[in-house]
C-alpha positions as CSV (number, residue, x, y, z in Angstrom):
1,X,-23.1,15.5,1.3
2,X,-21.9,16.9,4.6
3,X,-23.1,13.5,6.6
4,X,-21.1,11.2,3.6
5,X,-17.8,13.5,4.0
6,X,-18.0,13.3,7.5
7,X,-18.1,9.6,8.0
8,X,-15.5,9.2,5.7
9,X,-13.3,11.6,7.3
10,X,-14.1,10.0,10.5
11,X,-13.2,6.4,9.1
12,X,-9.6,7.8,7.9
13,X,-8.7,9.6,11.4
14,X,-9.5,6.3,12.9
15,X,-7.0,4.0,10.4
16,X,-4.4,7.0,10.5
17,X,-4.7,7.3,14.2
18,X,-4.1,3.5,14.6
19,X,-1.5,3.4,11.7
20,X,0.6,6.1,14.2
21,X,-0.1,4.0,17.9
22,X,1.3,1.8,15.7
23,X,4.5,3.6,14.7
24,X,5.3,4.8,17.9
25,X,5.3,0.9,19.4
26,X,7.2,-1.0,17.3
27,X,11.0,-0.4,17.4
28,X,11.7,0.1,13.9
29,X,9.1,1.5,11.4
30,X,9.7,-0.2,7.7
31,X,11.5,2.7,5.9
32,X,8.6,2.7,2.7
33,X,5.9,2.6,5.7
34,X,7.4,5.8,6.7
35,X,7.7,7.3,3.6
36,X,4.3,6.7,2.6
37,X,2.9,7.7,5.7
38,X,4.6,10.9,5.5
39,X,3.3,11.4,2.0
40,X,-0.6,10.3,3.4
41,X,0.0,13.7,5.7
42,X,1.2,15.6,3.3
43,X,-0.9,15.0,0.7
44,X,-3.9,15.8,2.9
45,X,-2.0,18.8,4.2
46,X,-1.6,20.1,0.4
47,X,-5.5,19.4,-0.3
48,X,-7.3,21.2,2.2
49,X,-4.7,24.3,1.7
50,X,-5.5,24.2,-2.0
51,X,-9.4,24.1,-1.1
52,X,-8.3,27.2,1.1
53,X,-6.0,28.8,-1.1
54,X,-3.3,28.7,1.1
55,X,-0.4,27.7,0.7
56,X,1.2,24.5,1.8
57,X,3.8,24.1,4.6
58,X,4.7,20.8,3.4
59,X,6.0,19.2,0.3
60,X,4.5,16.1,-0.9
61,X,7.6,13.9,-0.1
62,X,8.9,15.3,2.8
63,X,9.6,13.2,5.9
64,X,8.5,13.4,9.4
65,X,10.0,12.4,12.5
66,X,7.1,10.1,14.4
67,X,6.4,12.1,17.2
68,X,5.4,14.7,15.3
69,X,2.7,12.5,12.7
70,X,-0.4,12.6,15.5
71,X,-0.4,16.6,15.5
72,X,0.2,16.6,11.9
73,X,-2.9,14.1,11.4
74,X,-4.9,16.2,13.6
75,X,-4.6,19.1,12.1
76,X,-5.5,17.9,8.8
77,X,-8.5,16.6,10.2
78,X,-9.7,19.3,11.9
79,X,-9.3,21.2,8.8
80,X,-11.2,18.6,6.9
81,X,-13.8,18.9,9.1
82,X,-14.1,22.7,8.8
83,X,-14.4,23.2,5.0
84,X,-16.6,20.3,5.3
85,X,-19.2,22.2,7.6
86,X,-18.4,25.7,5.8
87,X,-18.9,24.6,2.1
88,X,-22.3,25.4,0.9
89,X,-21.7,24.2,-2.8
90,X,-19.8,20.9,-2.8
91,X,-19.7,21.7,-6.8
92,X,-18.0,24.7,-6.8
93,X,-14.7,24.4,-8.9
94,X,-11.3,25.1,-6.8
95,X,-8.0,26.1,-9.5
96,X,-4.7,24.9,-8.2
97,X,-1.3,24.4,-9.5
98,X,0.3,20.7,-8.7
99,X,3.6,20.6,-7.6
100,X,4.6,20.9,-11.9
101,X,3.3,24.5,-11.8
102,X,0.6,22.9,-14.0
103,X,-3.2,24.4,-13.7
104,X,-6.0,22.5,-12.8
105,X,-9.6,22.2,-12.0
106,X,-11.9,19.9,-9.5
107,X,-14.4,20.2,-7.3
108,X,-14.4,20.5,-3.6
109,X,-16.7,17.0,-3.8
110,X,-13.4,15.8,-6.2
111,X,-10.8,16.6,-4.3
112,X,-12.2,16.0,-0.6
113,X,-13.0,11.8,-2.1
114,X,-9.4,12.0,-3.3
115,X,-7.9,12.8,-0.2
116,X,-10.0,9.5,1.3
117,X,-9.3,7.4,-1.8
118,X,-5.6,8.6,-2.0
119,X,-5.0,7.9,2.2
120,X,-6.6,4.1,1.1
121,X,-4.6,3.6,-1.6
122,X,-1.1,4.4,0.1
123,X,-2.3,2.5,3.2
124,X,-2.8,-0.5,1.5
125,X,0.8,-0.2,0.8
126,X,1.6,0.3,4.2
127,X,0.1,-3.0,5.2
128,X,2.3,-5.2,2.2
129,X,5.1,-3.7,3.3
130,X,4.5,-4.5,7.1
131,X,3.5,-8.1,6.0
132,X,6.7,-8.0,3.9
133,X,9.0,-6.7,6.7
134,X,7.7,-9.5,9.2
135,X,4.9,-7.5,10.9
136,X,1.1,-7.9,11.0
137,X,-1.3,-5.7,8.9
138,X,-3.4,-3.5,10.4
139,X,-7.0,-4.3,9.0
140,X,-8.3,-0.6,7.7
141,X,-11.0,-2.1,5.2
142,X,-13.7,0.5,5.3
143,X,-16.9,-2.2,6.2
144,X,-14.3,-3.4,9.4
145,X,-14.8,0.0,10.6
146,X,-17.9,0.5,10.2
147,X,-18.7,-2.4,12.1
């Protein structure tokens, strides 16, 4: 489980990291692009601290300027990557509140995949509203990276 989690965790550093180069050279970042960049952060952010039972410095919509996404991202990351060495039971059951105060239960296995499938998801945004907004896609299709 540690080698799958990894590699997956690897391939989403790599399309976030090039989502931000990205950012950072264009002059105008499409407003939604932002937003749901922001959102891929903070979502991630929430996750691990919920697997940690910590609590969150960031709420799930809140905006960040661009110079600040890389640290942001690499954090998260390096989190990741530390529950991911230190969890001996990929089963065991983490309770968390949502942001409705409402309880619920996954396992670490649950809820590190939805942080991967999540990030996909919102980038696949990202890249309709760049083609929409007159810039080119970045190609983040797991089997590109991988080869």
């Amino acid at each position: 489980m540690k080698p799958f989690f990894n590699s997956i965790f690897d391939y989403n550093f790599h399309c976030n990291k090039k989502l931000i180069e990205v950012f950072s050279t264009i002059e105008t970042v499409p407003e939604k692009s932002g937003v749901l960049f922001s959102h891929i952060l903070n979502a991630h952010h929430i996750w691990n601290a919920r697997i940690r039972d910590r609590k969150p410095e960031f709420e799930v919509w809140q905006l960040h300027d661009i110079k600040t996404l890389g640290d942001i991202h690499y954090d998260n990351q390096r989190n990741s990557f530390e529950i991911v060495s230190n969890t001996e039971d990929f089963e065991k059951r983490i309770d968390y509140e949502n942001t409705e105060n409402r309880l619920f239960t996954n396992t670490v296995q649950d809820i590190l995949f939805h942080i991967i499938n999540h990030s996909t998801n919102h980038r696949g945004q990202i890249a309709s509203d760049f083609k929409s907004n007159g810039l080119e896609p970045l190609v983040t299709d797991y089997i590109h990276y991988k080869r």
